[in-house]
N, C-alpha and C positions, 0 to 999 in steps of 0.2 A: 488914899495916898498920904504920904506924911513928907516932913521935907524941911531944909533948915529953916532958920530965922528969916535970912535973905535968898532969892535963887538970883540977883540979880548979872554974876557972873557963871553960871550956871545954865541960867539962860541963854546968856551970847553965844556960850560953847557950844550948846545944841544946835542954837541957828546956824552957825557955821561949819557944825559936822551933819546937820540934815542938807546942805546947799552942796557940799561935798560928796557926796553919795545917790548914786541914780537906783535902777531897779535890781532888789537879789536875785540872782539864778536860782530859778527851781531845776534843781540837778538832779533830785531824787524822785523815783517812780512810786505809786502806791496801785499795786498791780487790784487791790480790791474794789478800791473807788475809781478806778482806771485811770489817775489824776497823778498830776507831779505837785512835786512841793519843794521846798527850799529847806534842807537837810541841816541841823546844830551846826555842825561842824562848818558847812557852807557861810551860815550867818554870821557865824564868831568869825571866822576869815576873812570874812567882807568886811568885816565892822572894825575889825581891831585896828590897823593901821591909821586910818579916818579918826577914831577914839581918839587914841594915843595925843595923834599930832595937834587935834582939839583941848588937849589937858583933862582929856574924859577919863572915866574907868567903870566898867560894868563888874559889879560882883552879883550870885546870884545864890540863896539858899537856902535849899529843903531843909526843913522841920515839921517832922509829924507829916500831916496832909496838908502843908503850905508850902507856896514856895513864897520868898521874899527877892526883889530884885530891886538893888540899889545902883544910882549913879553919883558919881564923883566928880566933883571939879577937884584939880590937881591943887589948882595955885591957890584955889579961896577956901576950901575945905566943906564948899556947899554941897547939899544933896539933895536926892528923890529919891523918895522907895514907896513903892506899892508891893501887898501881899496877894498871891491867889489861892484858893482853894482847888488840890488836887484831887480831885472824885479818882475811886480806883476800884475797878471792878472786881480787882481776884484780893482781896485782905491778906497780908500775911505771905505775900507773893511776891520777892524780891524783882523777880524780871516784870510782871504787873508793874513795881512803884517806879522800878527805872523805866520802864515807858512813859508812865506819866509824868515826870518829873523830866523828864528830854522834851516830851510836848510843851509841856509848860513853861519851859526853860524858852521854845522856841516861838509861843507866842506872846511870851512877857516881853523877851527882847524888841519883837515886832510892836508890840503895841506903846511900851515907854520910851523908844527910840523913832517910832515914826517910819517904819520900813516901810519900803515899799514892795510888799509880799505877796500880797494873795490877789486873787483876778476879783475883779466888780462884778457879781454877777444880777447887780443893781435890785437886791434883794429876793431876788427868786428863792433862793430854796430854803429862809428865812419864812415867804409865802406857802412852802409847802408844795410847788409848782415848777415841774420839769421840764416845761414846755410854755411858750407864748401863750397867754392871753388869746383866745377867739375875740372875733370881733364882734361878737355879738357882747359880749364882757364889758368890752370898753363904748359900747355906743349907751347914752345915758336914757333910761328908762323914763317916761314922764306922767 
């Protein structure tokens, strides 16, 4: 992450456009993981007004296999920007990069903004583990 001199005003604006904002709609289906999600379009809609009235501004921009996404305070001219690395399966495959550059787009905003986006699934499938824990798992071996 890189970011100005001061975020001091920067700061406040976030706390006050995170206090402002409850959970995003997951509006969009993904019929292969059988799972919804919360669609660019959906997030940029939710967020903008909230932004705005905060003195925020989100830009966001692919280069190469990065994206860069920056935030703006209006009045003080502070900032944050983080870059991510676009992994892309098909090289040389324009509908390939704009998938991944709309994914990235939508879990940059998520993550430098503090959305409240995805479900807890209090790290299960991080574990590798689609199902509960047996009890025999959890009782401690001596």
């Amino acid at each position: 992450m890189n970011k100005s001199e001061s975020i001091k005003n920067i700061a406040g604006a976030l706390v006050k456009f995170q206090a402002s904002l409850s959970k995003v709609a997951k509006e969009s289906n993904n019929p292969f993981f059988k799972s919804k999600y919360a669609s660019l379009a959906n997030i940029l809609s939710t967020i903008q007004k909230p932004l705005s009235e905060c003195g925020l501004a989100v830009s966001q921009f692919p280069d190469g296999d990065a994206l860069t996404t920056i935030i703006v305070h209006s009045e003080s001219g502070e900032w944050m920007e983080s870059s991510y690395t676009m992994p892309v399966a098909k090289q040389n495959d324009p509908q390939a990069m704009g998938s991944a550059i709309t994914y990235a787009r939508r879990y940059a905003l998520g993550s430098i903004l503090n959305l409240n986006i995805d479900d807890d699934d209090d790290g299960e499938k991080a574990m590798g583990r689609t199902s509960a824990p047996k009890k025999e798992e959890l009782t401690p071996k001596h």
